[in-house]
C-alpha positions as CSV (number, residue, x, y, z in Angstrom):
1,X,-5.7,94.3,69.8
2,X,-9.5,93.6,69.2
3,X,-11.8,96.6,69.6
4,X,-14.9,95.5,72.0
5,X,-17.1,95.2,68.5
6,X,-15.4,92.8,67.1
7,X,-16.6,89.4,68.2
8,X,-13.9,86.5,68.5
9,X,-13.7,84.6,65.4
10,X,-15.3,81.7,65.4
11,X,-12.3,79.3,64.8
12,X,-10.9,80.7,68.3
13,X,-14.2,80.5,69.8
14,X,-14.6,76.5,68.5
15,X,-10.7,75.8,69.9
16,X,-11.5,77.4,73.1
17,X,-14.2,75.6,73.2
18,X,-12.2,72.3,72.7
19,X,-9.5,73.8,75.5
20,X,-11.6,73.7,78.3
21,X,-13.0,70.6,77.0
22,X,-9.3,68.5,77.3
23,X,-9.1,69.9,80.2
24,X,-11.7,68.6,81.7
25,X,-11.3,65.5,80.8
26,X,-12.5,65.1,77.4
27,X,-11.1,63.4,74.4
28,X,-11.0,63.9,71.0
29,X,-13.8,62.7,68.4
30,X,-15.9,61.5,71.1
31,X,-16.5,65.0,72.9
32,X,-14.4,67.1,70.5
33,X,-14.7,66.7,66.9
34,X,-12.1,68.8,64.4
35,X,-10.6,67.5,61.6
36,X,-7.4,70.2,62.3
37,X,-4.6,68.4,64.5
38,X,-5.2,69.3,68.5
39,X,-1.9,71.1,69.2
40,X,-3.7,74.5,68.8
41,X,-5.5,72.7,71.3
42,X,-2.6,72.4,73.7
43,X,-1.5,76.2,73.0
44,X,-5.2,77.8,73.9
45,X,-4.6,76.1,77.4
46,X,-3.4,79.0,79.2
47,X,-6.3,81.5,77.4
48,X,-8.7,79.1,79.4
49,X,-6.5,78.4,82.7
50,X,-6.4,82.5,82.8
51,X,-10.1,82.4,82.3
52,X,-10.7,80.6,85.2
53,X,-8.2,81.3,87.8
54,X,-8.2,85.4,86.9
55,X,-11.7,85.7,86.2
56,X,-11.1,87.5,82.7
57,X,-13.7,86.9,80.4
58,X,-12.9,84.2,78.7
59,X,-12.9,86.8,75.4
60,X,-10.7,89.4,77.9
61,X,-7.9,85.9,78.8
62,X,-7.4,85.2,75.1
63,X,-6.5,88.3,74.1
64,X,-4.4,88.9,77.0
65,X,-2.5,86.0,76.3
66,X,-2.3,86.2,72.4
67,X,-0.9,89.7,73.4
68,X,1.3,88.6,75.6
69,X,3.1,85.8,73.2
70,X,2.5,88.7,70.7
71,X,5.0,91.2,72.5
72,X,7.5,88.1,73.3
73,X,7.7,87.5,69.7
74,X,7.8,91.0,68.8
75,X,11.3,91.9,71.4
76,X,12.9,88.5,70.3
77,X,12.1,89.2,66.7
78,X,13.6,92.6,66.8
79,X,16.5,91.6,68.8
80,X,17.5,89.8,65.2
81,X,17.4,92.9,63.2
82,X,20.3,96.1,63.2
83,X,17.0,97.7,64.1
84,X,17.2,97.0,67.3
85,X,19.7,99.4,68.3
86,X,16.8,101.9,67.8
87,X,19.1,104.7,66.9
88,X,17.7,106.3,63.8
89,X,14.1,107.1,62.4
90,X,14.4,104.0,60.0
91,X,15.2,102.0,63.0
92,X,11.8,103.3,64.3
93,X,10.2,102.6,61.3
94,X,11.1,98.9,61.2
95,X,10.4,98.2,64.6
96,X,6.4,100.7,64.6
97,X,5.8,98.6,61.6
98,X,7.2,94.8,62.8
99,X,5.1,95.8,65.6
100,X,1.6,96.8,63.8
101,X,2.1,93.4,61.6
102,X,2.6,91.4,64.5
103,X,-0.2,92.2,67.2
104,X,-3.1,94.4,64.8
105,X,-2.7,93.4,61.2
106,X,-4.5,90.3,61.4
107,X,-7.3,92.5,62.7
108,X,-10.4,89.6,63.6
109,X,-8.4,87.0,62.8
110,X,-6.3,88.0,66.1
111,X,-4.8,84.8,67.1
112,X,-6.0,81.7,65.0
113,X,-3.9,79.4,64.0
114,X,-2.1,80.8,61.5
115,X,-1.4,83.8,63.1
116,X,0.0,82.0,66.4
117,X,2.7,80.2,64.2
118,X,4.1,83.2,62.1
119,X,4.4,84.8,66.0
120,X,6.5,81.6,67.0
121,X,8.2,81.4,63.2
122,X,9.1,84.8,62.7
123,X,12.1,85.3,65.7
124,X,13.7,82.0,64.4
125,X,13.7,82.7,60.6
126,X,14.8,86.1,61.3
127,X,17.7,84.8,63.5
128,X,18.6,82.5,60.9
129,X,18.9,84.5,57.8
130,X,21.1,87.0,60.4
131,X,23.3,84.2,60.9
132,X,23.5,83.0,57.4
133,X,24.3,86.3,56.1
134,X,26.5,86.7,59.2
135,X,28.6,83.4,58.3
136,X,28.1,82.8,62.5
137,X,27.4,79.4,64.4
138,X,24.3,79.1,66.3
139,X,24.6,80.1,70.1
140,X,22.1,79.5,72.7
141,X,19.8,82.1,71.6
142,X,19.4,80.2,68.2
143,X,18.4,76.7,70.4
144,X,15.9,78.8,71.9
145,X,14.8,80.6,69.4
146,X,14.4,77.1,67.7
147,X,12.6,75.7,70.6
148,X,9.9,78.9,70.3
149,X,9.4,77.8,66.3
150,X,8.8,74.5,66.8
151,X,5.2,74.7,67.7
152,X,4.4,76.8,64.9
153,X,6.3,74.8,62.7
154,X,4.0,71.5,64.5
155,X,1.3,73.6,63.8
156,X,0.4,72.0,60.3
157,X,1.5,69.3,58.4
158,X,2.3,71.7,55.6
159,X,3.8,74.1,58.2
160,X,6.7,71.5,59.0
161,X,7.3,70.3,55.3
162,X,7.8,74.1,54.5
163,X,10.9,73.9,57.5
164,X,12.5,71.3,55.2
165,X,12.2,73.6,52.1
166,X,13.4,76.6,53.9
167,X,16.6,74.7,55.0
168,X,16.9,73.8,51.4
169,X,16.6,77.5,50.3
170,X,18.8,78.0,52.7
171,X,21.4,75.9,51.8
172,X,21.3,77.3,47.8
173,X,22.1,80.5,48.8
174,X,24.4,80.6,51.1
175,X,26.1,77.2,50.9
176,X,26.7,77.5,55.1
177,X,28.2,73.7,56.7
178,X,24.9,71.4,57.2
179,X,26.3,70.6,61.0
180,X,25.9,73.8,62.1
181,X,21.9,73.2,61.6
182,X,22.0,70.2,63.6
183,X,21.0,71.4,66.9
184,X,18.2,73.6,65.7
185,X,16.9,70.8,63.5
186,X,17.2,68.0,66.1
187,X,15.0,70.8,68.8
188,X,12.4,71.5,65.8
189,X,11.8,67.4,64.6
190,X,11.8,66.3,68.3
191,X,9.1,68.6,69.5
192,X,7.5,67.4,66.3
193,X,8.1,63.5,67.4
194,X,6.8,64.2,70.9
195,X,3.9,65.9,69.8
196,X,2.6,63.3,67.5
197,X,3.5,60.6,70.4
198,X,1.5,62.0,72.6
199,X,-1.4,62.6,70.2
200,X,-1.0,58.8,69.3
201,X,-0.8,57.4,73.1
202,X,-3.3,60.0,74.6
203,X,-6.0,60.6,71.7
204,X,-6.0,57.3,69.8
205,X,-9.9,58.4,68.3
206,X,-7.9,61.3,66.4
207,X,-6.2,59.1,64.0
208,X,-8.7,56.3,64.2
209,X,-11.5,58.0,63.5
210,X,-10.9,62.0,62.2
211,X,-8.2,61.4,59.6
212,X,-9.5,59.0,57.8
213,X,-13.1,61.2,57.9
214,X,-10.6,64.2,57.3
215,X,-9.1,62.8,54.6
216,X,-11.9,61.1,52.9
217,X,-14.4,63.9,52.8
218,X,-13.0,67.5,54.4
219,X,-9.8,67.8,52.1
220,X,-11.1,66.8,49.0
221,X,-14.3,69.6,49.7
222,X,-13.5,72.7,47.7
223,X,-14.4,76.5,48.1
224,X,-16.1,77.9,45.0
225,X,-13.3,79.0,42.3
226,X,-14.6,83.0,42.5
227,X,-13.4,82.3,46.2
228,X,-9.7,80.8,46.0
229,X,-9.4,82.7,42.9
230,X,-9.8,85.8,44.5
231,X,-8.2,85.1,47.8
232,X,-5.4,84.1,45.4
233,X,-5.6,86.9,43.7
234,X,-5.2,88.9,46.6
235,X,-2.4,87.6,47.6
236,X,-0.6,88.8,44.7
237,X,-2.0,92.3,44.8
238,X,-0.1,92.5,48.2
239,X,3.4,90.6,47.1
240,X,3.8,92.2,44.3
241,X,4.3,95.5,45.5
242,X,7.0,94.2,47.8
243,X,8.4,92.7,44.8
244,X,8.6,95.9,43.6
245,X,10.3,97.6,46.7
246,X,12.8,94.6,46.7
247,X,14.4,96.2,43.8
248,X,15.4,98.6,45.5
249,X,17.3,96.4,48.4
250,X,20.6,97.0,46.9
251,X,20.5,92.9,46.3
252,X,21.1,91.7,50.0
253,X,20.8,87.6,50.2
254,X,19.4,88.5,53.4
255,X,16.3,89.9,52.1
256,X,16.2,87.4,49.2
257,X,16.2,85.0,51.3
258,X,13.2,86.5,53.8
259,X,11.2,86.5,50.5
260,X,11.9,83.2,49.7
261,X,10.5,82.6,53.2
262,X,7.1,84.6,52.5
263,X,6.7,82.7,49.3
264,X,6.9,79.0,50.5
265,X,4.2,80.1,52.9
266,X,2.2,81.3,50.0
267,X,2.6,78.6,48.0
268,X,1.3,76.7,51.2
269,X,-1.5,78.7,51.3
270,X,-2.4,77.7,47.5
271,X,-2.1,74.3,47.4
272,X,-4.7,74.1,50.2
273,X,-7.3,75.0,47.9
274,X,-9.0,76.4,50.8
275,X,-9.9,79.9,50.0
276,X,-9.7,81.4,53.5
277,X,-7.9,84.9,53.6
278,X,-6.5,84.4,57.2
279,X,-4.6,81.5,56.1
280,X,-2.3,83.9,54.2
281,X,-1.1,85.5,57.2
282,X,2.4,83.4,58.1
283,X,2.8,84.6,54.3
284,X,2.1,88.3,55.1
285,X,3.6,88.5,58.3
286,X,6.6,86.7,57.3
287,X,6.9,89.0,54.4
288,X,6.4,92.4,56.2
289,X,9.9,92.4,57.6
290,X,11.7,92.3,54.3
291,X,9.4,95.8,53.4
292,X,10.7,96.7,56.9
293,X,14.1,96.9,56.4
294,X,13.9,98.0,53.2
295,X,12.2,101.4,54.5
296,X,14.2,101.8,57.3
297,X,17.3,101.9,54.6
298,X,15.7,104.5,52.6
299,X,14.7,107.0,55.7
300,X,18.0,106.2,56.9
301,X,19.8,106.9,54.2
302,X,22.2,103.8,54.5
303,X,22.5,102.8,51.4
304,X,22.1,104.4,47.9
305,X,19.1,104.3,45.7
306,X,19.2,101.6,42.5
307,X,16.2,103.6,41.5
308,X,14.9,107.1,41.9
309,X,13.5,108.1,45.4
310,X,10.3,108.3,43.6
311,X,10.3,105.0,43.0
312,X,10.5,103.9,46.6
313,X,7.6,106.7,47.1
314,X,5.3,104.9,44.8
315,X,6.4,101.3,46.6
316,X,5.3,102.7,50.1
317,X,2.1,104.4,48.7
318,X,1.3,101.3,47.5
319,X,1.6,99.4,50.3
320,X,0.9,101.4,53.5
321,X,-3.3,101.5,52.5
322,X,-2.9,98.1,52.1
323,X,-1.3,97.4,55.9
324,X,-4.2,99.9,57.2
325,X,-7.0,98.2,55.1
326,X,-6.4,94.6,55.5
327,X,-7.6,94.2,59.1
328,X,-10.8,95.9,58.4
329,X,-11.5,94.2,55.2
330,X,-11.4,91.0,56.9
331,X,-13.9,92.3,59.5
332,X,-16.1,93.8,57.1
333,X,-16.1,90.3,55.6
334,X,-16.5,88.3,58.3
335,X,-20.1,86.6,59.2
336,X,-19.9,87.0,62.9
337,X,-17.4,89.9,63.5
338,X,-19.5,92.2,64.1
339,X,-20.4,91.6,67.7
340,X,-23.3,94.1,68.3
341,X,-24.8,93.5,64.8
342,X,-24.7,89.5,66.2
343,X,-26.6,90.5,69.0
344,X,-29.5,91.7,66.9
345,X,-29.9,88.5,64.9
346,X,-32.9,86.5,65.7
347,X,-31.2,83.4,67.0
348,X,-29.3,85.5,69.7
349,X,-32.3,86.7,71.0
350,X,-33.8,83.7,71.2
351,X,-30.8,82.3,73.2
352,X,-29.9,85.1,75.3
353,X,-33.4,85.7,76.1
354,X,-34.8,82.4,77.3
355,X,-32.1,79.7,77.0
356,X,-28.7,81.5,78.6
357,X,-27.2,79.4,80.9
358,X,-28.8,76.3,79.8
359,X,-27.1,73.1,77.3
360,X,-28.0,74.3,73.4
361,X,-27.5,73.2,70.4
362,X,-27.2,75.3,67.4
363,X,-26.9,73.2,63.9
364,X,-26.1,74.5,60.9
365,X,-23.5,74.2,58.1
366,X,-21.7,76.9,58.4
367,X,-19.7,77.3,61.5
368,X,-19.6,80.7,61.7
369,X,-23.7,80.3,62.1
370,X,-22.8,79.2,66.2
371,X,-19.5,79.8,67.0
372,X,-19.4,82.1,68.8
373,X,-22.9,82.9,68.9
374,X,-22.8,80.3,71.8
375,X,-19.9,81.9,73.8
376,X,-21.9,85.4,73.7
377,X,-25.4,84.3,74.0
378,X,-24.2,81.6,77.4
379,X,-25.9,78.6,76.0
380,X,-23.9,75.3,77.1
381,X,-22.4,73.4,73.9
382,X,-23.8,70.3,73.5
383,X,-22.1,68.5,70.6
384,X,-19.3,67.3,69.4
385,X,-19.6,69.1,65.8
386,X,-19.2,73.0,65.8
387,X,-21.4,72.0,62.4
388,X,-22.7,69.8,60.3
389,X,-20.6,70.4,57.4
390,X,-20.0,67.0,56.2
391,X,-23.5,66.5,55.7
392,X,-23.0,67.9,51.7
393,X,-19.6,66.1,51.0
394,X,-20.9,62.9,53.5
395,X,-24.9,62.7,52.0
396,X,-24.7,64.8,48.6
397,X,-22.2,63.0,46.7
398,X,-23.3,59.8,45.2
399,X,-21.2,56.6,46.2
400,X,-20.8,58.5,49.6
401,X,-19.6,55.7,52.5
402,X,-22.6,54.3,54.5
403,X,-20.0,53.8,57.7
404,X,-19.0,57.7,57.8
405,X,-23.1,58.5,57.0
406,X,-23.9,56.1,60.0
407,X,-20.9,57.7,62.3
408,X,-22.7,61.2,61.5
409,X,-26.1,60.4,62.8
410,X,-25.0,58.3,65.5
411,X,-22.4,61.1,67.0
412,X,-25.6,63.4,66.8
413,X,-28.3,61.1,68.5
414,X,-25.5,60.1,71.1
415,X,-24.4,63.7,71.9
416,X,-28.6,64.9,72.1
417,X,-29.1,62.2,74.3
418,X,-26.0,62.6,76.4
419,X,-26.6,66.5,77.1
420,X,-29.9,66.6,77.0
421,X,-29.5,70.3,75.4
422,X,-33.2,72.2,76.2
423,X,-33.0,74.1,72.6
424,X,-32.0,72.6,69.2
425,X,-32.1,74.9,66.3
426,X,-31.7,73.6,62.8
427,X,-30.7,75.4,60.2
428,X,-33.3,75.6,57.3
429,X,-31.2,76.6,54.5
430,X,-30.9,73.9,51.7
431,X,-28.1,71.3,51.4
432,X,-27.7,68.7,48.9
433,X,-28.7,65.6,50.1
434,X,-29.2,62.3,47.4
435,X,-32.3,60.9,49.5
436,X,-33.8,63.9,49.5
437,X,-32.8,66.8,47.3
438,X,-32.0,70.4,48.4
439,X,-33.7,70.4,52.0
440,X,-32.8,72.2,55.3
441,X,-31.7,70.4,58.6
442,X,-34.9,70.6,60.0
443,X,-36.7,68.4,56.8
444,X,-33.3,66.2,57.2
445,X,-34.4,65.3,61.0
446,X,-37.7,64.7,60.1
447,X,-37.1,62.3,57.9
448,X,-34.1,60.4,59.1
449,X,-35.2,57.9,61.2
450,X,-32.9,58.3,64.6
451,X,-32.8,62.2,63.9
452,X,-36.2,61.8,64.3
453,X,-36.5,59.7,67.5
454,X,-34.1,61.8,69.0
455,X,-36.4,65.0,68.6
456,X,-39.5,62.9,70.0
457,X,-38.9,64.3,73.3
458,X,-39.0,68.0,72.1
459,X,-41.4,70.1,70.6
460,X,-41.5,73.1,68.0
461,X,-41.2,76.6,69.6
462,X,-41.1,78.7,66.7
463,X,-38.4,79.8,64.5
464,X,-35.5,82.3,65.0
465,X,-34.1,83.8,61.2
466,X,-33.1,80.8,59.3
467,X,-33.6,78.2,62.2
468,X,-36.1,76.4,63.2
469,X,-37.0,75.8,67.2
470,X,-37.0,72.8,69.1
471,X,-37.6,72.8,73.2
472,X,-37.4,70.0,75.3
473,X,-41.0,69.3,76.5
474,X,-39.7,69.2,80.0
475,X,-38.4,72.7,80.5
476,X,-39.8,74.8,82.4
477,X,-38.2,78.6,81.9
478,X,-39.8,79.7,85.4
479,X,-38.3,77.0,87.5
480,X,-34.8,77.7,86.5
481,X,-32.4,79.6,88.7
């Protein structure tokens, strides 16, 4: 569900990226550096294996397959709802709007992280609050449906702690036999225990080397307050008027319970102090459901009003602008969603016009300044960074760790010299560095002293918007194919 301006998000771009990469033969931190864990990795596979094999774009494979896990999600999740039977307009209702919340809601954040594990999630919770209310054992369908939620729950850390609290919600309200959870529990913490086996035998640098950089200098690097505040704040703004239309659910545990759910998953998104709005979505889309069923009832007239009908009337009008305006808020907001308006920028022109097809490198802070400005513009990636965003919380902060300062430079002089990329651009917008003061990449080169050796075989070509040129002195535009 992407419309053809709307550039993949950079996240996607950066993990496809890192796909194709494993795939190849590559290995984390030394030719793939993320401080996220790799199973999102593992999931993009297929998006790149379709890529190849079908000739899609590689833009035209992902979302293919995202829609594809989207509509298997979508027939399992409704298969847990009385919805399914398809019978009534409300029935319509819940499964039209189970279906917008699944595929287009998360609008240009189609298929990051977050979003791929509320699609896995959402089939399982739904079967289990069915079966709680129910009082019914699990069958097969639940083992499957388990096996289908473990990777979202593997997703994150904070993903699988939030299965343990569920279970304990779970367990509060309805009081159901702890054996019965057995199976589903075993499926869920095994995929779990492979997953981090294989990470541990097969990508050793990941926990080596990334964590302890992870946890020394990425978690502990906070968003500006205006920006969690408000992406807090926003959350609210949309939960509250659910809140609102729960009153009116005649007081089914079942529903409780699904808004337990969506909370835990906001409360996740919280404590990460992060800021990002798509990290809300398992919160959203988990949440969407419960406003669902609660519509369906009220055009179905299956169970009586607590309130007035108005009062369901103002619930929906508050709401229904809000499912319609959230996916193209976060495209408005995005810095490279806007695909054609990233073709006009000065650095894609440069690219696309004398460097496609050739190893690049694009270095700034901010992610979103290359990826996926290198997937549209067809320069080769030649890093192991999608960044250089450590360098404020690695160089700006005083006491900051010589050994992770040293591992910085050294992965960029080792990657320049290992692809031999024919274009560097550096970013000159000002970081905060302790040596130096404010200063942009291209100062921070210059007066670094491997940096700097590793530009002596390159030369100045200009500047492109905020970045500053650098050609190899050996490239010769007219001799390439």
């Amino acid at each position: 569900m992407r419309l053809h301006f709307v550039a993949i998000s950079d996240n996607n771009a950066w993990y496809l990226h890192g796909a194709a990469l494993l795939l190849e033969g590559g290995r984390l931190n030394q030719d793939f550096f993320d401080v996220n864990p790799p199973l999102i990795l593992y999931l993009y596979m297929p998006a790149v294996w379709l890529h190849w094999l079908a000739g899609f774009t590689l833009h035209a494979a992902f979302n293919i397959y995202i829609l594809t896990i989207a509509a298997g999600a979508f027939w399992l999740a409704l298969r847990q709802l009385p919805a399914a039977r398809l019978e009534t307009i409300g029935d319509a209702t819940v499964a039209g709007l189970l279906l917008y919340v699944m595929a287009a809601f998360p609008g240009p954040d189609f298929g990051e992280r977050e979003h791929l594990a509320a699609l896995f999630m959402l089939p399982y919770l739904l079967g289990l609050a069915a079966r709680l209310e129910d009082d019914t054992p699990p069958d097969r369908q639940t083992l499957f449906l388990a096996l289908l939620a473990a990777p979202g729950f593997a997703m994150k850390p904070h993903f699988l702690l939030s299965y343990g609290v569920i279970l304990a919600l779970a367990y509060l309200i309805y009081r159901p036999p702890v054996r019965r959870w057995l199976p589903e529990i075993a499926i869920i913490g095994a995929f779990a225990l492979i997953y981090g086996g294989s990470v541990i035998l097969y990508q050793p640098g990941f926990l080596r080397q990334v964590v302890p950089f992870a946890m020394e200098h990425y978690f502990v690097k906070n968003f500006p307050d205006r920006v969690v505040i408000s992406s807090v704040l926003s959350g609210f703004i949309i939960l509250a008027p659910l809140g609102y239309l729960l009153l009116l659910s005649g007081g089914s545990r079942r529903r409780f319970f699904l808004l337990s759910i969506s909370v835990v998953f906001f409360a996740v998104f919280a404590s990460q102090n992060k800021g990002s709005p798509y990290q809300l979505l398992p919160a959203l889309i988990l949440f969407y459901p419960v406003f669902a069923l609660i519509l369906g009832d009220r055009l179905s007239d299956q169970k009586p009003l607590l309130l007035s009908r108005a009062g369901a009337i103002v619930g929906v009008a508050l709401l229904v602008p809000i499912l319609a305006a959230w996916p193209l808020m976060m495209t408005i907001q995005g810095d490279n969603n806007d695909l054609p308006a990233l073709k006009k920028t000065e650095i894609y022109k440069a690219l696309d016009g004398r460097y496609r097809g050739q190893a690049g490198l694009v270095l700034s802070a901010s992610q979103t300044r290359a990826f996926p400005l290198q997937m549209y513009a067809g320069i080769k990636w030649s890093s192991r960074f999608h960044s250089v965003w450590m360098i404020p919380p690695v160089f700006g902060r005083e006491g900051g760790r010589n050994k992770d300062k040293i591992f910085v430079i050294q992965s960029l002089v080792d990657d320049i010299k290992r692809y031999r990329p024919v274009v560097i651009a550096l970013d000159k917008s000002p970081l905060p560095v302790i040596e130096y003061g404010e200063v942009g990449l291209d100062v921070f080169f210059e007066r670094t002293d491997l940096l700097r050796d590793a530009l002596k075989n390159y030369r100045r070509a200009g500047a492109a918007g905020v970045f500053v040129l650098h050609e190899r002195n050996d490239f010769n535009p007219a001799a390439q194919p």
